[in-house]
N, C-alpha and C positions, 0 to 999 in steps of 0.2 A: 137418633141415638145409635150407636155405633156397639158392638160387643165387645169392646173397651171399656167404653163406659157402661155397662150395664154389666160387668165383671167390679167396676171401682162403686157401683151405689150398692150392691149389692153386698159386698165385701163389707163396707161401711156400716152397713142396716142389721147385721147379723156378726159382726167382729169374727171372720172371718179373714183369713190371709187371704190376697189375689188370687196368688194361682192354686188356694183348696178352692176357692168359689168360682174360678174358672171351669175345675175339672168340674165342680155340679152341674154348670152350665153347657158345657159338654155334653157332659152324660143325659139333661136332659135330653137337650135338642135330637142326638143321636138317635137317642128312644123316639123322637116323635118320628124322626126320620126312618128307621128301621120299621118301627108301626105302619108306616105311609106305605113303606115297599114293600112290604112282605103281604099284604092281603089285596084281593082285587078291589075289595069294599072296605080298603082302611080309612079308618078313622081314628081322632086320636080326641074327645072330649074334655076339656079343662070349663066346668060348669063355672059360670059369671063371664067368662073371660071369652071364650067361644070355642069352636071345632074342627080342627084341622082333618081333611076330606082329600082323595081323590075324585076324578075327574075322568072321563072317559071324553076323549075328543073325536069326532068321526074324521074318516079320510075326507080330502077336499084336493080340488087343486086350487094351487097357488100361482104365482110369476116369480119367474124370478128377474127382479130387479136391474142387473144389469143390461141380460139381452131381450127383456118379457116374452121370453119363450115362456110356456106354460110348462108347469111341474107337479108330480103327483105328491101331493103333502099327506105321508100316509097317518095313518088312526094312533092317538097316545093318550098316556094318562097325564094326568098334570095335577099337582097337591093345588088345594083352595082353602081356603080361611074363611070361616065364617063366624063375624063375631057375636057372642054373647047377647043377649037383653043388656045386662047391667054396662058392658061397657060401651055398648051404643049411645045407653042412656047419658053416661058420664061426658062422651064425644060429645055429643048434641046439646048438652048443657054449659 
C-alpha cells in the first residue's frame, strides 16, 4: 500500500476530502518522526498496533564493495517498529 492509497481509503472511511486527509496523514507521520529524533530513548506507542523505537547501532567495520578495502562504519541510531499483540495476532491468523 502505497501513501496514495492510504490517503484514498482513508478519505473514503471518514468523508473526508484527499488532500484534508492527506494533511492528517502528514501531520501524523511527522509527529512520529519528530518524536523519533528529538529523544535519545524515543519512542512513539500506538497501543494494538505497536511502537515505534530507536535503535542505537555500535561502530563496526564494514568493506566496501567495490575495492574490499575495509571501512570504519561508525555508531547510529536507526527507528524500529515493533508490532503490537493484536496485530501480530491478526498477521498470524
Amino acid at each position: 500500500m502505497t501513501k496514495a492509497d492510504l490517503v484514498e481509503l482513508v478519505a473514503a472511511r471518514v468523508y473526508l476530502t484527499k488532500k484534508d486527509t492527506e494533511v492528517v496523514i502528514d501531520t501524523i507521520l511527522d509527529s512520529i518522526t519528530r518524536a523519533l529524533a528529538s529523544h535519545d530513548d524515543g519512542k512513539v506507542e500506538l497501543r494494538g498496533f505497536g511502537s515505534f523505537r530507536t535503535r542505537q547501532r555500535r561502530a563496526r567495520q564494514g568493506r566496501n564493495p567495490q575495492s574490499g578495502q575495509a571501512v570504519h562504519v561508525p555508531s547510529k541510531r536507526i527507528p524500529f517498529f515493533k508490532p503490537g499483540k493484536e496485530l501480530r495476532q491478526l498477521i498470524d491468523n
